[in-house]
N, C-alpha and C positions, 0 to 999 in steps of 0.2 A: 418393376425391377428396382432395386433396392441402387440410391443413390451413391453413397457411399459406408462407411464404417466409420462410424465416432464412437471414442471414447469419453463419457461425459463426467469428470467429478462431481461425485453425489458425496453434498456434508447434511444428506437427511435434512437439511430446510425445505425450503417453500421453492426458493426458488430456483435451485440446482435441480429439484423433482422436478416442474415447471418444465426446466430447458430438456431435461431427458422427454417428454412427453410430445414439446413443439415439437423437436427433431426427428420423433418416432413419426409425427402425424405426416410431417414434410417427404419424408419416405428413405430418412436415412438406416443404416442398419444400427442402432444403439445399444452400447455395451457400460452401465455402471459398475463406477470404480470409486470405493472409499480410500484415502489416503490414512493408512496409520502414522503417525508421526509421536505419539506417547513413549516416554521412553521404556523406563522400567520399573513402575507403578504398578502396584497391584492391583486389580481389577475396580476394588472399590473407589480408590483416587482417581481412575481414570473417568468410570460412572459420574465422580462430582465434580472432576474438574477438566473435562473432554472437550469442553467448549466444541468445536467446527467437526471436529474428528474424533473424539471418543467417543465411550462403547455404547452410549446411547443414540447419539449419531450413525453408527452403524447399522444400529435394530430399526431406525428410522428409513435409512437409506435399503435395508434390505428389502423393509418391509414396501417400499414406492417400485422396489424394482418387477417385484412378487407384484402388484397390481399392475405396472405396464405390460409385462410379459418381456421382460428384458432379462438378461445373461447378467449377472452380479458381483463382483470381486472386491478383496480387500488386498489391497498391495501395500505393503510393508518400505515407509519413508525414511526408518527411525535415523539411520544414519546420514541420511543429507540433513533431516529438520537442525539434525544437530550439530553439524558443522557449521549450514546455511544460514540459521537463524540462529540460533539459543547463542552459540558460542560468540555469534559477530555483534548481537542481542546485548551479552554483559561485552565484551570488549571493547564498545564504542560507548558503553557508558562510564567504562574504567578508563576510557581516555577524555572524558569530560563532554562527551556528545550527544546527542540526544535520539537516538537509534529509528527506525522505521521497520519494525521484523516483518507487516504484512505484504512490504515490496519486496522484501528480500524472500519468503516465502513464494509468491509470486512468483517471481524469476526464475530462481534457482529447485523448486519443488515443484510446486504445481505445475511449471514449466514446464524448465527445461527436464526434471526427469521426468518426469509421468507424458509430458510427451514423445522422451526414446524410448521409453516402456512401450508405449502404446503404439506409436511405430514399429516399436522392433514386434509386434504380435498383429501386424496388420491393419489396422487404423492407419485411415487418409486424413482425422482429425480429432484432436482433443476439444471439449466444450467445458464452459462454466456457467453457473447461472449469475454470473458481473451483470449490475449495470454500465454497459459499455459496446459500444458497436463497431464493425472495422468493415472499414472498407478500401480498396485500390484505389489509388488518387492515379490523374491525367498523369503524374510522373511515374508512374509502376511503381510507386512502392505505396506499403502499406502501413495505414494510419489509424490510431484510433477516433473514435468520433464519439461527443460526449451522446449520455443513451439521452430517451425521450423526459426522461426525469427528471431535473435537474438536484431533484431534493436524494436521490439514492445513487444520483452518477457516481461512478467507482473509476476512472478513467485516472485518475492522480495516483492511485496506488497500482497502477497497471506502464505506465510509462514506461518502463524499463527492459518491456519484452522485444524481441527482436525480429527483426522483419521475416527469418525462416518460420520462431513460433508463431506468431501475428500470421504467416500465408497457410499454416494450418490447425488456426484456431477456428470456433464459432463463437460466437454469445447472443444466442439468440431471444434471449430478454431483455437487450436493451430497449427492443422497441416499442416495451411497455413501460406502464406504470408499477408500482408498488400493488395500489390497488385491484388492477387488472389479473397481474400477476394468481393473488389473491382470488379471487372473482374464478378464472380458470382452474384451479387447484380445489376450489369449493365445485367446482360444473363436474368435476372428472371423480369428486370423492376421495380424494386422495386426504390421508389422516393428517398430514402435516400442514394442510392449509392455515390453517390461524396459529401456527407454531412461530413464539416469538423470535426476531432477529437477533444474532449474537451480539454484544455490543465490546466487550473485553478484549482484550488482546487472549486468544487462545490458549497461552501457557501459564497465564499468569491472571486467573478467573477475581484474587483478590485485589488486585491492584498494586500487590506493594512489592512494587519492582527490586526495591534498594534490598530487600532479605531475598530475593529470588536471587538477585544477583551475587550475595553474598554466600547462597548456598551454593551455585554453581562455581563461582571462582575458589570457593575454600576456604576464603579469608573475608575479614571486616575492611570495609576503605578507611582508612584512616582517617581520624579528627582531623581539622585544619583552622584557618583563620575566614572569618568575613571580612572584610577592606569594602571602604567605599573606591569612589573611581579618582581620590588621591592617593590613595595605598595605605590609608591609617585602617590601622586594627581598630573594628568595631563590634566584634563579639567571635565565636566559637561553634564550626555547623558536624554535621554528623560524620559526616563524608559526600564528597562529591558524586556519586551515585544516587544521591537523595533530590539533586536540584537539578530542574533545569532552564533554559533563558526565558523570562517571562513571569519565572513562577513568582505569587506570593505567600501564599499560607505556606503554614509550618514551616517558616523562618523562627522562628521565636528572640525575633529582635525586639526591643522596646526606640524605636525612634521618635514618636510621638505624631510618626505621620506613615501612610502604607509606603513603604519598600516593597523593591522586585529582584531578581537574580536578574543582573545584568551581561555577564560574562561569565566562562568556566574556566577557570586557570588550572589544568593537571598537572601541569610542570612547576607550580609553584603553589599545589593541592589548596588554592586561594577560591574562595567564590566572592564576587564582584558584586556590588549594592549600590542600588541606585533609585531616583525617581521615576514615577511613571514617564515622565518624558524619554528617560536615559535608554528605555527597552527600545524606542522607534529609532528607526535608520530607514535610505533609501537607497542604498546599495549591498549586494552581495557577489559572494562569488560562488562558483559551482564548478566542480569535479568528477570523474568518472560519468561522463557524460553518454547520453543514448537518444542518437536522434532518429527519428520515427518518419513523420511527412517530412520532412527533406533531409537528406546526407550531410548534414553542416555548416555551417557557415562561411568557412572557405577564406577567414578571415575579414569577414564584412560584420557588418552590424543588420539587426531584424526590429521591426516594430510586434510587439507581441503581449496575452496578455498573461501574465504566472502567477499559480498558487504555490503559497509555502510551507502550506501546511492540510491537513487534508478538510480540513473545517472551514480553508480560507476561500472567502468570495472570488478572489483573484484580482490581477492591480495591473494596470499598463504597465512598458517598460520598455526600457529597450534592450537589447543584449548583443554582447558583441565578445569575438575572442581574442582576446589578447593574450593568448599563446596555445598551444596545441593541447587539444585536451581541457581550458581552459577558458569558462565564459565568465564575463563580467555580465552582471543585472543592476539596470541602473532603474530606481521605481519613478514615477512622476508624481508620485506622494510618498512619504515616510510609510513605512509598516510596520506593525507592531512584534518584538518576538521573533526575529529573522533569527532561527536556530541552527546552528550547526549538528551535523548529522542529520536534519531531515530534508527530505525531497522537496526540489524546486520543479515546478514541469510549467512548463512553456504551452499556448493554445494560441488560435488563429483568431478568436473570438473577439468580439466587438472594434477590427481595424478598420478603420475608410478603406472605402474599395480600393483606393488607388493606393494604399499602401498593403495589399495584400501579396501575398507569391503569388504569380500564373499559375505557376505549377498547383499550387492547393484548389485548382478551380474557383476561386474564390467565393469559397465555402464557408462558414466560420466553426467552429468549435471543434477542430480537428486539434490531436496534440504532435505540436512540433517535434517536441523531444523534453530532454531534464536531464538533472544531474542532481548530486548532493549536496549542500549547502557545506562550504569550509568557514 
């Protein structure tokens, strides 16, 4: 007798075919679904630059579905991707920010609609092939947990999902390896097994954000001034769409020593220059906040350990709210790059036992919660 009804996004990889195939073996009923999100590109643009979800993507994922003997769909995103992501994608860099579109993707797409979709036609659960695992902590609610990975964990870009999606999600390749993964996908014959991992951001296959961005807004950012961190004029940058906290290259300053973007100023369309030291700080703060293993702070302070980026190892800290909606992160070392607009997410990982929550069973690598860097 058939467990339940999952719907599994299939982006024709390895590992989303992978998760439809555990699920099948495990005795759910499994139904894949490609997410179109392209907008209104003609077929050939889509072919070259489909990244996760164009139309090669599709012939991939039909073709894994035609070998499990699964039910195959293409459901049509276009109008959330582009609210959700593209639009919020240029607008937080026209406000001088440094954007994250795969959490925002996440959330709001692959989420939240594809799982009322898949609700509203029957489905007791949406799957992905994330590395990422969830489980019910001693407090009833529900957490995710970094996978068996550590080098493919996806748990920083997933932070943001909510406890109704998290109670009818699966992912059931956290609890492999990359390898493994691999390894199974070659046992079963499936064509997509050595097919390589997307590494791009989906929309944007070339890299150059600042003309993607300009195509989508309509308009050019305007020139402005570089300033050091006294406010003298020290040369003339493209536009603020072009930089962000951290960077070095293509400044094209002559200092005589490497400069970095230290700050983005859009209200005074200034980009900020400084030394290697100037990018490190040990404090930030965080916004629109989404707590996962436990419902908040409640006004206290937590020992915990946060990533701020999705490349970053992650760094003690502690965090506390000093007003609602509002966490302070204080680091016990400087970090490099602490960028506004990208995701901070909090983990239970590496505290003394006696400073752990009860409630998280004193487990380690669960994620607390996160918010956006201001």
């Amino acid at each position: 007798m058939s467990k339940a009804k999952v719907v599994v996004g299939m982006s024709g990889g390895v590992d989303s075919s992978v998760a439809a195939w555990l699920l099948k073996e495990q005795g759910y009923e499994v139904i894949g679904v490609t997410m179109q999100i392209w907008q209104d590109e003609d077929s050939g643009t889509q072919e070259e630059n489909g990244g996760c979800c164009g139309l090669s993507a599709v012939d991939d994922a039909r073709r894994v579905a035609w070998d499990l003997g699964i039910p195959y769909y293409v459901m049509n995103f276009k109008e959330e991707f582009k609210s959700q992501v593209i639009d919020y994608f240029v607008g937080e860099y026209q406000r001088g920010r440094t954007p994250n579109p795969c959490i925002a993707c996440n959330r709001y797409v692959k989420w939240e609609s594809l799982l009322k979709r898949s609700l509203d036609i029957g489905a007791d659960y949406i799957a992905t092939g994330h590395y990422a695992q969830i489980e019910q902590l001693p407090n009833g609610r529900y957490a995710l947990k970094k996978s068996v990975t550590a080098a493919k964990d996806q748990t920083y870009a997933l932070y943001n999902l909510t406890q109704h999606q998290l109670s009818h999600t699966l992912m059931p390749v956290g609890a492999y390896s990359k390898d493994q993964i691999r390894e199974i996908a070659d046992k079963i014959n499936l064509q997509v097994a050595h097919k390589p991992d997307s590494q791009e951001i989906c929309f944007i296959p070339d890299n150059d954000y600042a003309g993607f961005i300009e195509e989508n807004a309509g308009e050019k950012a305007p020139e402005g001034n570089f300033v050091d961190l006294d406010g003298q004029i020290i040369g003339r940058h493209k536009g603020i769409t072009h930089y962000t906290v951290g960077q070095r290259k293509g400044l094209n300053l002559s200092m005589g020593r490497p400069v970095f973007v230290v700050e983005i100023r859009p209200e005074t369309n200034e980009v900020v220059i400084g030394n290697g030291d100037d990018v490190y700080s040990d404090t930030l703060r965080a916004g629109h906040l989404n707590w996962m293993a436990i419902d908040g702070l409640h006004g206290g302070e937590m020992r915990v350990s946060a990533k701020i980026r999705y490349s970053h190892k992650g760094a003690m800290c502690t965090i506390r709210e000093i007003e609602d909606g509002l966490v302070e992160c204080k680091f016990d070392e400087p970090q490099r790059a602490i960028t506004p607009g990208q995701a901070v997410v909090f983990y239970t990982g590496n505290l003394p036992e006696w400073q752990r929550e009860d409630s998280l069973g004193g487990q380690d690598d669960y994620v607390v919660g996160g918010g956006t860097i201001l």
